[in-house]
N, C-alpha and C positions, 0 to 999 in steps of 0.2 A: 554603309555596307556597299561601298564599291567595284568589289571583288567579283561579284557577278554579274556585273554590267561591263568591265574589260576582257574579265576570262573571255567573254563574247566573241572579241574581235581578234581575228586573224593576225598574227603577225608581231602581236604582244607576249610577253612574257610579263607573270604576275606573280610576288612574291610576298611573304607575307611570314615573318620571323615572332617566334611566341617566348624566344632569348633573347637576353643581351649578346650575347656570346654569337649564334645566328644571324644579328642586326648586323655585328661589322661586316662576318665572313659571308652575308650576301647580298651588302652595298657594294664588297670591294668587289665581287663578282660581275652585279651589275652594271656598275661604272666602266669594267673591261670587258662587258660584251659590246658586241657592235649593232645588237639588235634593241630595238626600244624594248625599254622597263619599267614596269609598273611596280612602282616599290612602295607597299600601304603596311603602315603600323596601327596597330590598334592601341588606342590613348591607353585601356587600361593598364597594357604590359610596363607603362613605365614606371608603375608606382613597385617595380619586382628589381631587382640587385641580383649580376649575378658575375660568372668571372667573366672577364675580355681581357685576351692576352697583347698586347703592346705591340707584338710583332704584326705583321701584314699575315692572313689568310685568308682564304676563299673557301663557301661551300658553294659545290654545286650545283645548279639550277636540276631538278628534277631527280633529286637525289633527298627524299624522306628519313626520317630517322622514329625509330622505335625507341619511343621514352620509359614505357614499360612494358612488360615483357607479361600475358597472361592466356589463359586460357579457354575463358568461356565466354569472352564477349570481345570484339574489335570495336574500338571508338578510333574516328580517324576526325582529329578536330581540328579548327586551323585557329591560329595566332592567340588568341588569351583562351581561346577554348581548350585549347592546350593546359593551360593553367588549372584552367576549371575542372576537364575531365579525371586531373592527375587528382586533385583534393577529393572529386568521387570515387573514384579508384581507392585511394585508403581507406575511404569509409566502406566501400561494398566488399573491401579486403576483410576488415572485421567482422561483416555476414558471410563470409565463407565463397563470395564470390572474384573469381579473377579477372581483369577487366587488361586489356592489352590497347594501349593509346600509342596513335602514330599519329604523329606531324608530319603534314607534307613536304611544310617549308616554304616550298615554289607550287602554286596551284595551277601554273601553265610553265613548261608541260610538268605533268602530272608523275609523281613514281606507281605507276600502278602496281606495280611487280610487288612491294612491299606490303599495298593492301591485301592484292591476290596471295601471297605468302601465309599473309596473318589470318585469310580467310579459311585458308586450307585447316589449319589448325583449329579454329574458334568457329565457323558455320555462321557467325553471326555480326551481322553490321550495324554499326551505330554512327551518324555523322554529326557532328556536332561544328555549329556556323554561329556567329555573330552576322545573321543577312535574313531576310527574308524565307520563307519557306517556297513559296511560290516561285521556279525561277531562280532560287539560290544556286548555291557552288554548291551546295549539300546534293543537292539534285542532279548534277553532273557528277558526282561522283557516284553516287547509287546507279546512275542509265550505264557509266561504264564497266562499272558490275555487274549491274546483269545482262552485258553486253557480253562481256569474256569472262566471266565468273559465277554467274548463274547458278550452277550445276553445284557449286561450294557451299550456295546458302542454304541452310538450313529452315530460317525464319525468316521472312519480308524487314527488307534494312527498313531502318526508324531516323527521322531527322530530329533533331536538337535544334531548332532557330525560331527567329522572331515570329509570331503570329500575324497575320493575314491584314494585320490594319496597321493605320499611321504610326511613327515615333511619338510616343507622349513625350513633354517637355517638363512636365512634376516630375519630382523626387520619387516621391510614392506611388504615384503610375509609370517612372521605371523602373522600380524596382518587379513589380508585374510582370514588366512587358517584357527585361531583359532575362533569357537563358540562362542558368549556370547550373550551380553541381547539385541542388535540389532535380531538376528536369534531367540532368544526364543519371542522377539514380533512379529517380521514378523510370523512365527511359529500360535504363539494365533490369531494374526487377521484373519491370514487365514482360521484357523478353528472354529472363532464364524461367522466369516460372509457366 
């Protein structure tokens, strides 16, 4: 969990793709900027298939995208959390609840505007990280919420990430230790009810 130890430093750009499709259009980007980049995959995403078009494209560094489109709750998750939040999201669909997931994409800089969009609509924030809770990039995005978007929330944002101790190396003390779509619905229930 890298991602919150460079986001740190000045002068870095941090990206962080939850697609195949994402992966090419923001290596070719990185490669043509002229500023250093931090370019962190998360092992899980590879075990996922998805399209990449052959031609050359670029996404834009600090340019988010809304994977799905909901209404009673904001989950803004980064790189296989993505994956994760989207498999909660169909299951809280069958409880009757709407769940609206945005990818950042690039976590420096940040597309705020997208989360402040989603918030205006949903009141409610959920961040979901593969990193630490203490000091995460979950973290920095909640301070910039309620730095410029305050006034939107309805309910205290909730982080999704790792618990406060070491990486276990068992099987079965990862499976514990690691977040996914069990924590991001426990997560949603708790804060529409």
């Amino acid at each position: 969990a890298l991602q919150s130890l460079f986001v740190h430093i000045p002068g870095l750009r941090i990206v962080m793709p939850s697609t195949a499709y994402d992966a090419k259009g923001l290596l070719i980007t990185a490669i043509a900027d002229n500023n250093p980049v931090i370019y962190i995959e998360q092992r899980w995403c590879y075990k996922h298939v998805g399209f990449v078009p052959e031609h050359i494209y670029s996404i834009p560094f600090g340019q988010g995208v809304v994977r799905k489109e909901g209404k009673d709750v904001t989950i803004v998750a980064v790189s296989h959390m993505v994956i994760e939040s989207l498999r909660a999201a169909e299951e809280l669909e069958k409880k009757g609840i709407s769940v609206e997931v945005i990818d950042p994409r690039s976590l420096k800089p940040l597309d705020e505007e997208i989360i402040l969009k989603s918030l205006q609509k949903t009141g409610k924030l959920i961040v979901a990280d593969l990193a630490w809770k203490t000091g995460g990039f979950s973290a920095e995005v909640i301070t910039t919420i309620a730095e410029k978007g305050l006034h939107l929330l309805k309910k205290p944002p909730v982080r999704v990430a790792f618990p406060d101790i070491p990486t276990p190396s068992g099987f079965t003390l990862e499976d514990a230790f690691y977040p996914g779509v069990k924590d991001i619905i426990q997560a949603v229930e708790t804060m529409v009810t």
